[in-house]
C-alpha positions in Angstrom: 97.4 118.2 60.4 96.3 115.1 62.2 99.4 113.3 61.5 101.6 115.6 63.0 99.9 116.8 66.1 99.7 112.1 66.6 103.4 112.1 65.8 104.2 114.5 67.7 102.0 113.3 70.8 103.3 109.8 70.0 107.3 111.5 70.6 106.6 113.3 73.5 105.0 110.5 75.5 107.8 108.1 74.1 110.2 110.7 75.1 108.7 111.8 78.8 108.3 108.0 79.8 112.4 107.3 78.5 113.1 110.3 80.5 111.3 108.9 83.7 113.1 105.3 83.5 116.4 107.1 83.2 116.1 108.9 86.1 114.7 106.5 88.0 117.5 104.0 87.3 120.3 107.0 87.5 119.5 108.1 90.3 120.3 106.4 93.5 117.4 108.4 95.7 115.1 107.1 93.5 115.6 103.7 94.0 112.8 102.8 96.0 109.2 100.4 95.5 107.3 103.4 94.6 109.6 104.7 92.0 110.6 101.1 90.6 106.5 100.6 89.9 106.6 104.1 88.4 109.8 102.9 85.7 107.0 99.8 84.9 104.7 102.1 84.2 106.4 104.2 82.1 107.6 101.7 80.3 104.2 99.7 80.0 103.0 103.3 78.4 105.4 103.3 75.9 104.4 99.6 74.8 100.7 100.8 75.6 100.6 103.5 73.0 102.8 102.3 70.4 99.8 99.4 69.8 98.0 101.9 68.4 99.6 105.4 67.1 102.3 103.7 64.3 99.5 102.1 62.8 97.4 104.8 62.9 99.9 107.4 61.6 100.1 104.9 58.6 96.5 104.6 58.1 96.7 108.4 57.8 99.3 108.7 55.3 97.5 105.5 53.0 94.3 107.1 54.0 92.6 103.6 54.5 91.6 102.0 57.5 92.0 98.7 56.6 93.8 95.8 58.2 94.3 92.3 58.2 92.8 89.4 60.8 95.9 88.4 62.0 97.1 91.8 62.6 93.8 93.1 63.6 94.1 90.3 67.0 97.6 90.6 67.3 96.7 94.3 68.1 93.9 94.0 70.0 96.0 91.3 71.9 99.0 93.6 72.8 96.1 96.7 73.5 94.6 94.6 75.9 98.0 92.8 77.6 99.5 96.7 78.1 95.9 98.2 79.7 95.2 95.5 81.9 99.0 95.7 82.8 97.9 99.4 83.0 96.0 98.7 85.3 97.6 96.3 87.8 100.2 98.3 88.5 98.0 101.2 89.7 96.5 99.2 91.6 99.8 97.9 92.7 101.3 101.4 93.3 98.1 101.8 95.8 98.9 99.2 98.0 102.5 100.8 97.8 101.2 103.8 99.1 99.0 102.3 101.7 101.7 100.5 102.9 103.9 103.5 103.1 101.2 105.9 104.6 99.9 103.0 107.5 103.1 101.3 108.2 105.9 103.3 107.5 108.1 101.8 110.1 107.4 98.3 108.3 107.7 99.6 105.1 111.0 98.5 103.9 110.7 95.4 105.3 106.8 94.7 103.6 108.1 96.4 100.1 111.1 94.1 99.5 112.5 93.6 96.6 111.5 90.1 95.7 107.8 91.4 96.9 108.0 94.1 94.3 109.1 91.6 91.8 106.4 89.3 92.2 103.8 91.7 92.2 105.1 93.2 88.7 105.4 89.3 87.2 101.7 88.5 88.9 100.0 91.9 87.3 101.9 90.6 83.5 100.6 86.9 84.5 97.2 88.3 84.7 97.6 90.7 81.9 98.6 87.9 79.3 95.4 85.8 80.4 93.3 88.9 79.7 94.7 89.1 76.1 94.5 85.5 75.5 90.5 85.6 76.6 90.0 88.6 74.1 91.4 86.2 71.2 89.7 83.0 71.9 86.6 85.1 72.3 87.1 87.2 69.1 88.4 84.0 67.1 85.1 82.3 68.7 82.7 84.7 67.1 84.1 86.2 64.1 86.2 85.1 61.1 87.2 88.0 58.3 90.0 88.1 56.2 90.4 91.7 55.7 88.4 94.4 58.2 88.1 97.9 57.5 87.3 99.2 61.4 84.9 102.4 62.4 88.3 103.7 64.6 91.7 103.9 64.8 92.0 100.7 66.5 91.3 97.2 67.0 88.6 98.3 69.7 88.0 94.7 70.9 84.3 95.9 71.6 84.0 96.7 67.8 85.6 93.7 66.9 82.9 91.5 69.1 80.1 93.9 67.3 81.5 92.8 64.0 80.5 88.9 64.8 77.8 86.9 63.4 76.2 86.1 66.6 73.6 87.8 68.8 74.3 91.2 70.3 73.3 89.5 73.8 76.5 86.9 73.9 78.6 89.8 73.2 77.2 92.1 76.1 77.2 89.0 78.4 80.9 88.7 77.7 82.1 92.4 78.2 80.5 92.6 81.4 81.8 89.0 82.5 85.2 90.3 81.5 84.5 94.0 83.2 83.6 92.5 86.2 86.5 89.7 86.5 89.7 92.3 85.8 87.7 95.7 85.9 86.5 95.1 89.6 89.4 94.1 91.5 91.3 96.1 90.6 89.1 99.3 91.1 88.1 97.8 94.4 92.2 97.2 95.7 92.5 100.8 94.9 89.3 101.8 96.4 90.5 99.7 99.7 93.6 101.2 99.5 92.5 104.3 99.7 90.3 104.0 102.0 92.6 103.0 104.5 95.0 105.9 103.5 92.4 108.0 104.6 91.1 106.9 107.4 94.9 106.9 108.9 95.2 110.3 107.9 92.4 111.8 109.5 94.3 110.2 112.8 97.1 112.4 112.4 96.7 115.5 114.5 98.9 118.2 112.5 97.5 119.4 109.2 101.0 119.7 108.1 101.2 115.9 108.2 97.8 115.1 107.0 98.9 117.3 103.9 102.2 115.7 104.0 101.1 112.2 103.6 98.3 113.3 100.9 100.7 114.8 99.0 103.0 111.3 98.1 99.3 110.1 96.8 98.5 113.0 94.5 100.6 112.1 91.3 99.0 108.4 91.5 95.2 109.7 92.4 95.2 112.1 89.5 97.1 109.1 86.9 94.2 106.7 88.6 91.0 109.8 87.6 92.6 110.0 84.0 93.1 106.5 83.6 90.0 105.1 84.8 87.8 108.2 84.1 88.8 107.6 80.6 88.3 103.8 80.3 84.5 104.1 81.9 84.0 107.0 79.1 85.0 104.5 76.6 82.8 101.5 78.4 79.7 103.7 78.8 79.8 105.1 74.8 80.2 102.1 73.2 77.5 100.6 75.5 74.8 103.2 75.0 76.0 105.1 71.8 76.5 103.5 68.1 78.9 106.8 66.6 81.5 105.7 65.3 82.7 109.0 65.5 81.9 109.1 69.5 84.0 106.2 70.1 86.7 107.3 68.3 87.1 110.7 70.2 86.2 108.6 73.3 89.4 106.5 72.7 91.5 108.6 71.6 91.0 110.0 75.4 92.0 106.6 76.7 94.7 105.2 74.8 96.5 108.4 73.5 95.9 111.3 76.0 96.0 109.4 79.0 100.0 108.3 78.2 101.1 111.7 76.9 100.2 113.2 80.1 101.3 110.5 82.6 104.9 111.9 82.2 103.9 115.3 82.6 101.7 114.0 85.9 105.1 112.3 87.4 107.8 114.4 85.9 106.7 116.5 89.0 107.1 113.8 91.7 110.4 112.8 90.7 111.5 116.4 90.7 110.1 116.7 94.1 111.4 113.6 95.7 114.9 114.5 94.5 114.9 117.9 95.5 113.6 116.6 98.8 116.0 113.8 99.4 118.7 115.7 98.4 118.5 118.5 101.3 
């Protein structure tokens, strides 16, 4: 029963997030900043969840949990690489939609092209370094040839627990790591929102304040899931020991949060088209 509802969640997203990139790149209304961040996205979810589900759905069908050192960090490597990439371009997609919302009349000349480039290669720069600290950390503190993991995952928390050394070095290094790619990247999107709102509430018209809130809502309900998620995850494995917990708890994070994503922007695009169009 397991397998199939994971297989089938594991389609769908793959599906939904194909389905987004093709319509972004077919068609020509949606060739804008917003929409190419939204094709990166969908394409980082597809790399994003296939770290985890095929080996899962394998590790259902063998019914063992087991898995080598090598493969063990090159997972935890690619899990890390595609959330923190996760999370760069929301934070990315923010400052598009300050941008658009405060300076519209600059907007096409702020979001240009090779601007939008850079900011995608700059959030993969910064992505790669995150994965590469995770391994020299983990390859720092533990050495196994064969682990059998409490999850379905190379939960790089887990894989710090499994070390030799003190619990107090590993807790010193999550929350260094938190706080270097965790809190900038809440706080651009914090900023950015900020500023979104306190232009709004300058705009006489309700119509337009509702207007310009509306263009936010597919990202602010993508940034609740994904974030809301990820501090679930942080705050159980910090305070709670379950195995089982942190399971369920990721699960939430790395599977549920990309299946609905396409469902979350599906809408947009629909929209935007519809609205371009007439």
């Amino acid at each position: 029963m397991l397998f199939g509802l994971f297989l089938s969640m594991y389609l769908i997203t793959v599906l939904g997030n194909l389905l987004i990139i093709l319509a972004v790149s077919s068609d020509p209304h949606l060739h804008t900043p917003t929409y190419f961040f939204l094709s990166i996205l969908s394409l980082d979810d597809i790399c994003f969840i296939s770290t985890t589900i095929p080996k899962m759905l394998m590790n259902l069908q063998s019914h063992s949990r087991a898995i080598s050192y090598a493969g063990c960090l090159t997972q935890m490597c690619l899990f890390i690489i595609f959330c923190c990439m996760d999370a760069m371009l929301l934070t990315v997609m923010a400052y598009d939609r300050f941008v658009a919302i405060c300076h519209p009349l600059n907007y096409p000349l702020i979001m240009n092209p090779r601007l939008c480039v850079s900011l995608v290669l700059l959030s993969l720069v910064v992505s790669l370094l995150d994965g590469q600290v995770h391994v020299w950390m983990a390859l720092q503190m533990t050495d196994f040839k064969v682990l059998e993991i409490p999850n379905f995952f190379c939960d790089p928390s887990q894989i710090l627990d499994l070390s030799c050394r003190d619990t107090l070095s590993n807790d010193v290094f999550r929350y260094d790591v938190a706080i270097i790619y965790g809190f900038p990247t809440i706080f651009g999107i914090l900023l950015s929102y900020y500023k979104i709102i306190c232009s709004m509430l300058r705009i006489p018209s309700s119509r337009g304040k509702y207007k310009a809130f509306s263009t936010c809502g597919s990202h602010l309900s993508v940034v609740c899931l994904f974030f809301g998620t990820a501090l679930g995850v942080y705050v159980e494995s910090a305070v709670s020991h379950s195995s089982r917990g942190s399971a369920v708890s990721s699960v939430m994070y790395t599977v549920v949060t990309p299946f609905l994503n396409p469902f979350i922007y599906s809408l947009r695009c629909s929209d935007q088209a519809v609205e371009t169009r007439s």
